[in-house]
N, C-alpha and C positions, 0 to 999 in steps of 0.2 A: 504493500500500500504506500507506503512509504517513497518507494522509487518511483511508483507511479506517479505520485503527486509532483514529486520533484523533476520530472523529464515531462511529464505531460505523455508518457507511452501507452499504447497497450500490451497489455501481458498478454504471451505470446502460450504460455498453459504453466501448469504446477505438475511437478513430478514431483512424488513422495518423498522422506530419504528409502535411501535404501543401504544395509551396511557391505561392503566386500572388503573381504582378504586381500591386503596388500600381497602385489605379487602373484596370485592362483590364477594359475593358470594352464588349471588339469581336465577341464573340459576337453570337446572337438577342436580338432586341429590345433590344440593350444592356444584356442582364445580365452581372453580372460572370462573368470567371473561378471567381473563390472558389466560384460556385453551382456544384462540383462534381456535386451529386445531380441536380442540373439537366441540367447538360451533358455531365456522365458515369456513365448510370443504371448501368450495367453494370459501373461503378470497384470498386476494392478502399476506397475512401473513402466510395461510394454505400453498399455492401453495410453497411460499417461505421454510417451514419447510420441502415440501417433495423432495423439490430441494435438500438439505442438507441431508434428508436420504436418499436419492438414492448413493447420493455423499459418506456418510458414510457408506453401505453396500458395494460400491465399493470399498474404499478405507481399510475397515479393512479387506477382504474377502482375501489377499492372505497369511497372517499372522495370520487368526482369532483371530485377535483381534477384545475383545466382552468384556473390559472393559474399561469404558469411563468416562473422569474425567474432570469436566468442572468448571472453576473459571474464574475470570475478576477479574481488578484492584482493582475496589473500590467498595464498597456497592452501590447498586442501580444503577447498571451496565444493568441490565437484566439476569442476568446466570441462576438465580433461575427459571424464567418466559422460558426463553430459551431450560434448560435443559427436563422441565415438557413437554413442547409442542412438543420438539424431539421425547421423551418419548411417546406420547402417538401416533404421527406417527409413531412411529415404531412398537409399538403394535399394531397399527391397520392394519397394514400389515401382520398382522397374526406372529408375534414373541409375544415370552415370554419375557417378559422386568421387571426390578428392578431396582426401582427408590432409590438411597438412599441418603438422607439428612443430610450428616458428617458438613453441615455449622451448627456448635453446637450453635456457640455465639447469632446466629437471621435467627433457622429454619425457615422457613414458608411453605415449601414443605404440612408438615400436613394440612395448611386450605388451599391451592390452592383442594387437593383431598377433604377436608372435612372431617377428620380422627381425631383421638383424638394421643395424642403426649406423653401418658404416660408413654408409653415402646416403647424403640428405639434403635437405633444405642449405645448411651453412657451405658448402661444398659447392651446392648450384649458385649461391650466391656470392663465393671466393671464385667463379668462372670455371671450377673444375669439374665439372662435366653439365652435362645440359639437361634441365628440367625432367624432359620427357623421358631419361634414360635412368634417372635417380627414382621416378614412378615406382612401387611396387604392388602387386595383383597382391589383394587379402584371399581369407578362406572366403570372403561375401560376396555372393556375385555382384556387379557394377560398383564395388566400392575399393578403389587405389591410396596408396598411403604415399606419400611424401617425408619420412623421418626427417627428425632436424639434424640428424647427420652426427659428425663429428662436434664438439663442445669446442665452438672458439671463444675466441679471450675477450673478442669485441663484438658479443650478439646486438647487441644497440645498433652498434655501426652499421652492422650486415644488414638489419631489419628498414636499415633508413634509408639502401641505396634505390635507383630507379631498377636495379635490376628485380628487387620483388615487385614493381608494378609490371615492368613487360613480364616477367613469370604470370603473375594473374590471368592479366592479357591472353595470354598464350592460354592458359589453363580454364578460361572460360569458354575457349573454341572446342575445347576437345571434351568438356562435360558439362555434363546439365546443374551441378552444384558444384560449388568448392567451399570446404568449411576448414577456418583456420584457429586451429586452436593456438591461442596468444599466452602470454605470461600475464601474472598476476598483475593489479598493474598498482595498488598499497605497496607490490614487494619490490615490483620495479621501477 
């Protein structure tokens, strides 16, 4: 209520809490726990996510906007756990979806998929290799992850240059969403 008053927004839905194990990630394919919408379609937390995609299909549809950038105050907020299970409702809707993982300082996007973290985001954007080729295909269908790579010393820097706007650019041709999970931004 709160936020709303102060931004003047509409809430976009509520999802419950929900608790997970740091770390678990003994399910299929080694997706984590957290992938509630995943592992539990038929949850009171699934039902909640697609409340919020519906909400979010409607709401960017007259503008197409299809790039989507999600941070909370503090670490251990939920955005990380949040933005994944958006993500992969939204993919399961039959969209193309790009998940990508700019929080540089305490990725974790790569083990919620189960993905290895060695080429990423900070990589693409120090010019050593190219967007499209740093991609990687999850266990979800239509849903690609982007890790933030390697941990450089100057995540600010990297996040400010022009080279993540043509990344976007580039990344909104080739799917139907791109969701960017951010850093905290009280911690940043």
């Amino acid at each position: 209520d709160e936020v709303r008053r102060l931004t003047d927004t509409t809430v976009m839905g509520i999802v419950p809490h929900f608790a997970v194990k740091p770390g678990d990630s003994s399910r299929q394919g080694g997706l984590s726990d957290a992938l509630c919408y995943y592992h539990n379609p038929g949850s009171q937390e699934a039902e909640a996510f697609r409340s919020v995609r519906t909400t979010l299909f409607f709401s960017t549809a007259p503008h197409n906007d299809r790039v989507i950038q999600v941070s909370s105050p503090e670490p251990g907020d939920g955005k990380s756990t949040s933005i994944a299970n958006l993500a992969v409702a939204v993919a399961q809707s039959g969209k193309r979806v790009l998940l990508i993982d700019a929080d540089m300082r305490r990725p974790t996007l790569h083990q919620m998929f189960a993905l290895p973290q060695d080429v990423g985001l900070a990589d693409v954007l120090r010019r050593e290799i190219e967007w499209i080729n740093a991609v990687r295909a999850t266990s979800v269908d239509g849903l690609s992850l982007l890790t933030a790579g390697g941990t450089p010393a100057n995540p600010a820097e990297l996040l400010s240059t022009s080279d993540l706007s043509t990344l976007l650019q580039a990344a909104r041709s080739e799917f139907d969403y791109v969701f960017i999970d951010t850093p905290p931004l009280l911690a940043v």
